[in-house]
N, C-alpha and C positions, 0 to 999 in steps of 0.2 A: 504494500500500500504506500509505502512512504515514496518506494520510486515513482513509484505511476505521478503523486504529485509534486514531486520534485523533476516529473524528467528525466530520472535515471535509469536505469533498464538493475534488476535486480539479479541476484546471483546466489547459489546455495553451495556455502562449503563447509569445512569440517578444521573449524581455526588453528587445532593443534595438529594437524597434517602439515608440513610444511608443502609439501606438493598441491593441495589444496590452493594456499596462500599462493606459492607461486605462480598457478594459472590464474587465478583472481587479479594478482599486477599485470598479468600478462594480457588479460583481457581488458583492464584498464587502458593500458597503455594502448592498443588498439583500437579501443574507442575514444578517445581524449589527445592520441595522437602520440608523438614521440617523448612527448614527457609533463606531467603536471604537478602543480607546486604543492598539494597536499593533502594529506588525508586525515578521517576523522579515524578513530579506532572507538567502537564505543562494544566491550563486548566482555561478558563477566557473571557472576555468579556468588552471592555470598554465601558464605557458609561460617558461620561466627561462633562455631561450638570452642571452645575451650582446644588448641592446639592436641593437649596430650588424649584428647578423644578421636584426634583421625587416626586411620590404618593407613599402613605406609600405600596402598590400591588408593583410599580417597586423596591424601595429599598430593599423589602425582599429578592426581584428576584435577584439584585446585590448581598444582604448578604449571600445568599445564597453561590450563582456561587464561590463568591469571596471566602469568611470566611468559612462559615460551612462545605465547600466540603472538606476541609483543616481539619477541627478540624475530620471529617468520616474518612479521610483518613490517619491519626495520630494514630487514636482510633484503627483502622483494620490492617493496614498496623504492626506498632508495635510488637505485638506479634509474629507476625513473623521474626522479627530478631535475633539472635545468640545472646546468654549471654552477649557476649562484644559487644554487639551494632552494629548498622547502620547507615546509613545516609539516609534526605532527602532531598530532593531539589527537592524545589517549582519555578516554571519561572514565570514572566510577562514580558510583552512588550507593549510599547506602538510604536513599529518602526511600524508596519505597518498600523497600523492607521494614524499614521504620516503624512506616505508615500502616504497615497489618501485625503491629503488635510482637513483631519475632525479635527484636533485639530489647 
């Protein structure tokens, strides 16, 4: 929904795939052309239990989601910006978790 009114054409990937990520810039770059100044990162998940309650299987899950989708999307994104650089900007939020009483 958000692309249809923004104009953007929408995409389905799997964030902590890097190969995922990598076709994602690539298909960027194809439609935006040889290179554009920046991207939003907006993509996440809390999980706010007390550290010593994940399994080493959940925390990967969080490192993943959280860190590595971020280090893919630095790595890929990157090359496609213009000589004189880009910007990125990653979001979190914890307002709606908030807002249904979990934290």
């Amino acid at each position: 929904m958000a692309a249809r009114e923004t104009g953007g054409r929408p995409t389905v990937a799997d964030v902590t795939r890097e190969a995922d990520l990598a076709r994602v810039f690539t298909e960027a770059g194809g439609l935006f052309g040889a290179s554009f100044a920046g991207v939003v990162d907006i993509v996440g998940r809390a999980d706010l239990r007390p550290i010593i309650e994940f399994s080493e299987t959940e925390w990967d899950s969080q490192f993943s989601l959280i860190l590595k989708h971020a280090f893919f999307t630095i790595k890929h994104a990157a090359p496609h910006f213009p000589s004189a650089g880009g910007t990125m900007v990653f979001v979190s939020s914890l307002e709606t978790v908030s807002n249904l009483g979990v934290v």
